[in-house]
N, C-alpha and C positions, 0 to 999 in steps of 0.2 A: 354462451349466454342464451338464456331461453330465450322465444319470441315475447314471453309476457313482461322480462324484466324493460326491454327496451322503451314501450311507453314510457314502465317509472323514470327511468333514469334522463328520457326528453324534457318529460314534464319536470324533476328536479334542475333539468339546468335552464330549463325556460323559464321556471320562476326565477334563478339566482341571477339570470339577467335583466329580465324585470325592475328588481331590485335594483341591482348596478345603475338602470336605465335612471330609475326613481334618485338614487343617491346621487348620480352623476348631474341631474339638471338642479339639485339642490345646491351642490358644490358649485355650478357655473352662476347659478341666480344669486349666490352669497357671494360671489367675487364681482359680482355685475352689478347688484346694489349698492356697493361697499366700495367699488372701484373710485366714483364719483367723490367719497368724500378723503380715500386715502392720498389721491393724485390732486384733491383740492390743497387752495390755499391758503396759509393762516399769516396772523399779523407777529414779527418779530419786534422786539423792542429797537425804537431809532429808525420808525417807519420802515423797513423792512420786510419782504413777503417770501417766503420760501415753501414748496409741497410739505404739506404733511408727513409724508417719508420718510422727507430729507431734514425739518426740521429740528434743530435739538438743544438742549440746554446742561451742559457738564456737569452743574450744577448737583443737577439729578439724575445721575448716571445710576445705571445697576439699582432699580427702584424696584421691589415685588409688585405683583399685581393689586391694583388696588383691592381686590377682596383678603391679601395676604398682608395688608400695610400695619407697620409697627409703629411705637412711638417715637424711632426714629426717622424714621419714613416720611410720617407726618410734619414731625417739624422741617425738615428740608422743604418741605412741600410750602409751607405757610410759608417761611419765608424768603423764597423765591416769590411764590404771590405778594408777599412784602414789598419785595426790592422792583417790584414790576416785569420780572423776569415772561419769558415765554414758559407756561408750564403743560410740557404734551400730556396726552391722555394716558393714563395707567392699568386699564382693564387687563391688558398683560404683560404691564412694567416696561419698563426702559431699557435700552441696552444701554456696552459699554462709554457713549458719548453723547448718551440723555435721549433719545431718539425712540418715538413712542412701536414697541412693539407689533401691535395690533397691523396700525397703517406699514410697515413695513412688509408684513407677513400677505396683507392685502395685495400690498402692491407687488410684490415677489411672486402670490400665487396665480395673477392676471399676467404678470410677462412671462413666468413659464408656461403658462398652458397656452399662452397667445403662439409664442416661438411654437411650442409644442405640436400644436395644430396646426400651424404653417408650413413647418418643417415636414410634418406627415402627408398635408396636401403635394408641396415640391415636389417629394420623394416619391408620390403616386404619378404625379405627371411626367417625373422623367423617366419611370417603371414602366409607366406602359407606353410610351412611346420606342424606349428602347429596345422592349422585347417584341413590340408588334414589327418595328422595323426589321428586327432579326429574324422570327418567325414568315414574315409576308416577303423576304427578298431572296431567305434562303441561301444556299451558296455559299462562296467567300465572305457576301455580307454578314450572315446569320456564323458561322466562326468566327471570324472577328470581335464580332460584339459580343459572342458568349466567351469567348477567352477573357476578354477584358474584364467582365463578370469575375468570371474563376481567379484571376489576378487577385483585383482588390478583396474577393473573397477571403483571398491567403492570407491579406494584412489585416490586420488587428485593429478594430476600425476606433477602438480609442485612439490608437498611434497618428491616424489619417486626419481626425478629428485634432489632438493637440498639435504636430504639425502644421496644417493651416491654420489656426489661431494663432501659432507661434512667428509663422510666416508673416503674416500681415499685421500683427502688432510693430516686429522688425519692419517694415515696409512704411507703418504709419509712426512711428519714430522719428524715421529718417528722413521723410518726406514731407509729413502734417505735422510739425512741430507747435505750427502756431497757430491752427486753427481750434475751436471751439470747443471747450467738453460736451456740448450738446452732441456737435457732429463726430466726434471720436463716441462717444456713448451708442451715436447709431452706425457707426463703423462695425463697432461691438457685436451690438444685433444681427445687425447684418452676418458678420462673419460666424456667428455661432448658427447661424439659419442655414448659411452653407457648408458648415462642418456637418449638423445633424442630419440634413436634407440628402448630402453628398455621400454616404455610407447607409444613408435609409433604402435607397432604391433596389438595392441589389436583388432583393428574395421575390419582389416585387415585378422586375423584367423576369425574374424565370416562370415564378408565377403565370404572366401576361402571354409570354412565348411558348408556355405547354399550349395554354388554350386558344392560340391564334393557330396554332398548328391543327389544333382538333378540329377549327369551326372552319379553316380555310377547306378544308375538303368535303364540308357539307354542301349538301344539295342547291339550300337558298344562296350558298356564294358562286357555285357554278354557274345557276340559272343569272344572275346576278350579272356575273361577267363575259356569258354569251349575247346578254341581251344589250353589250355595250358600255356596261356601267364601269367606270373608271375606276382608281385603287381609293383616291379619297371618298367619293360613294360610298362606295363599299362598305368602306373602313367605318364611317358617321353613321350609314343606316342599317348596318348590318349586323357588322362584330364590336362594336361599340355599346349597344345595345345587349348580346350577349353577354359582354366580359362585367355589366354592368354589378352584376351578384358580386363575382368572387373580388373583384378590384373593391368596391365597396366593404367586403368583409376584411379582407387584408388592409385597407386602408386605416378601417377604424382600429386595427390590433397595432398599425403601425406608430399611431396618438401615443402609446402610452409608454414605446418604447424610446420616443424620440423625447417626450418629458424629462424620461429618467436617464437618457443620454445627457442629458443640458444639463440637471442637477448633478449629475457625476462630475461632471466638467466644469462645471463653478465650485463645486464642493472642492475640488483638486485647485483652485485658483488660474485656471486656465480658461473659462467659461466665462458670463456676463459678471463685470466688477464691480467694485465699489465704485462711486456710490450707489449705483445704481441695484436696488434688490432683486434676490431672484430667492426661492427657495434653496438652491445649492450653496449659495454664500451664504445666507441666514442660519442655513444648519452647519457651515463651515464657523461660523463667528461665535455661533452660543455652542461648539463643542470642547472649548478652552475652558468655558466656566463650569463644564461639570467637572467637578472635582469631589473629595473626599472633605473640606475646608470648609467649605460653602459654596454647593450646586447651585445654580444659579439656572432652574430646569427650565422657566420661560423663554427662554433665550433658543434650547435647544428644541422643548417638545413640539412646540406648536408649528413651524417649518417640516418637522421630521412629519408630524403628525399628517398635514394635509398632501406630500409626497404619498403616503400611503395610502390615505384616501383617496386620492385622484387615481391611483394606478389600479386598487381594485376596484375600483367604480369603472374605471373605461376600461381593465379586461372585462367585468362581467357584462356592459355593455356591449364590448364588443364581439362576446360569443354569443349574445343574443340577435344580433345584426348578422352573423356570418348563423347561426340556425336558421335566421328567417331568406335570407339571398342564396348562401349558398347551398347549392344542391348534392355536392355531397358529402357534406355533413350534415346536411337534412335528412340523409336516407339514410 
């Protein structure tokens, strides 16, 4: 490649992350505005209060979007309004048990990307802690912990991920029988944070241990540890500081993969469940209605749809953050 093409091709992917950057705070400020009223509560008939979410009425099950409403549609509509019934909002129809779309999709896209980002942070914290400890001990320690690496490398890290859900489902059957679906719901959470979290770190400690290897032999860590300065020093004012680029760039590439982790895994019914929404179960539930009879596409596009928005939007952000930190793929 010439010298002259390289500019273009910087400056093409510096805008396309721009871009990402731009689409990606818009996707987060529409689930950050919208979260409030999807997770709000509405009134049931027989005094009665349940989320928006979760709210529904059978009644009006499989209802089009109100911009696609027929005159059958319509009269359902009226007369549940008749009968005093609860009637959810229709902007993008109901699904199969009257349950307004729209707030489901809300509420689905705020816990995946909540899990999503959480799971990414995890899996950055035990990355580099595990590779700086194997890089900075060296030795038996530093084999150890990369065989262990290389292990779960070889496994199939869906297999590792439904395996532990499978585990602790089994565990919270036979143990939490009669406790709460609030706290089985954040059992849920929970265990899908340490399924994605727990297979995230990997690329991440080898990552961290190239370049603990590189900076431990620079000059500022010698002078550093002649003049007395101990390993946690060190580690806080030194290489902590340096690793801050590339952990930063891997970190944010890690976001988008730990998303699409959790939506596989709900989409497989192994992942966060009913009733609780997530993106992978919402595009699990409206993939029944597409049919050849009558598609019933609001059910499916709009979950599928922001799955794919969120992931091009956080890679293009994230090669824009790993252009700007890291250095060499800056150069």
């Amino acid at each position: 490649m010439s010298p002259s093409a390289e500019p273009t091709l910087r400056a093409r992917r510096t805008g396309g992350g721009g871009v990402g950057v731009w689409l990606l705070c818009g996707l987060l400020g529409v689930v950050v505005l919208l979260s409030p009223w999807a997770f709000g509560s509405v009134a049931l008939p027989g005094g009665a209060h349940a989320a928006r979410w979760s709210a529904q009425n059978l009644q009006l099950s499989l209802l089009p979007p109100s911009w696609m409403s027929d005159a059958a549609s319509a009269a359902r509509v009226q007369a549940a309004e008749a009968a005093g019934q609860y009637v959810p909002g229709r902007l993008l129809g109901t699904d199969r048990i009257g349950r307004d779309v729209l707030a489901r999709v809300v509420a689905g896209s705020a816990i995946s990307l909540t899990l999503g980002i959480a799971a990414a942070l995890v899996a950055t914290a035990v990355g580099v802690a595990w590779g700086t400890a194997a890089a900075w001990f060296g030795g038996r320690t530093d084999a150890w912990l990369m065989r262990s690496v290389d292990v779960l490398y070889a496994l199939p890290s869906i297999l590792l991920a439904t395996l532990l859900s499978v585990a602790v489902d089994g565990l919270a059957d036979r143990f939490l029988r009669d406790v709460s679906p609030t706290l089985r719901q954040g059992i849920n959470l929970f265990t899908m944070l340490v399924a994605v979290a727990g297979v995230g770190w990997l690329t991440m400690s080898r990552v961290v241990r190239g370049q603990v290897l590189s900076l431990r032999e620079r000059a500022f860590v010698e002078a550093a540890r002649a003049m007395g300065a101990g390993s946690p020093r060190i580690f806080w004012w030194h290489l902590l500081p340096n690793l801050a680029g590339p952990v930063a760039a891997y970190a944010a590439l890690a976001v988008p993969a730990a998303i699409l982790s959790e939506s596989f895994l709900s989409f497989l019914g192994i992942g966060i469940r009913e009733p609780l929404p997530s993106l992978g179960n919402l595009a699990a539930d409206g993939l029944p209605e597409l049919n050849l009879v009558k598609g019933r596409w609001w059910l499916l596009l709009p979950p599928c749809g922001v799955v794919a928005f969120a992931l091009l939007s956080l890679n293009f952000a994230a090669d824009r953050l790993r252009d700007r930190l890291d250095p060499a793929s800056a150069g």
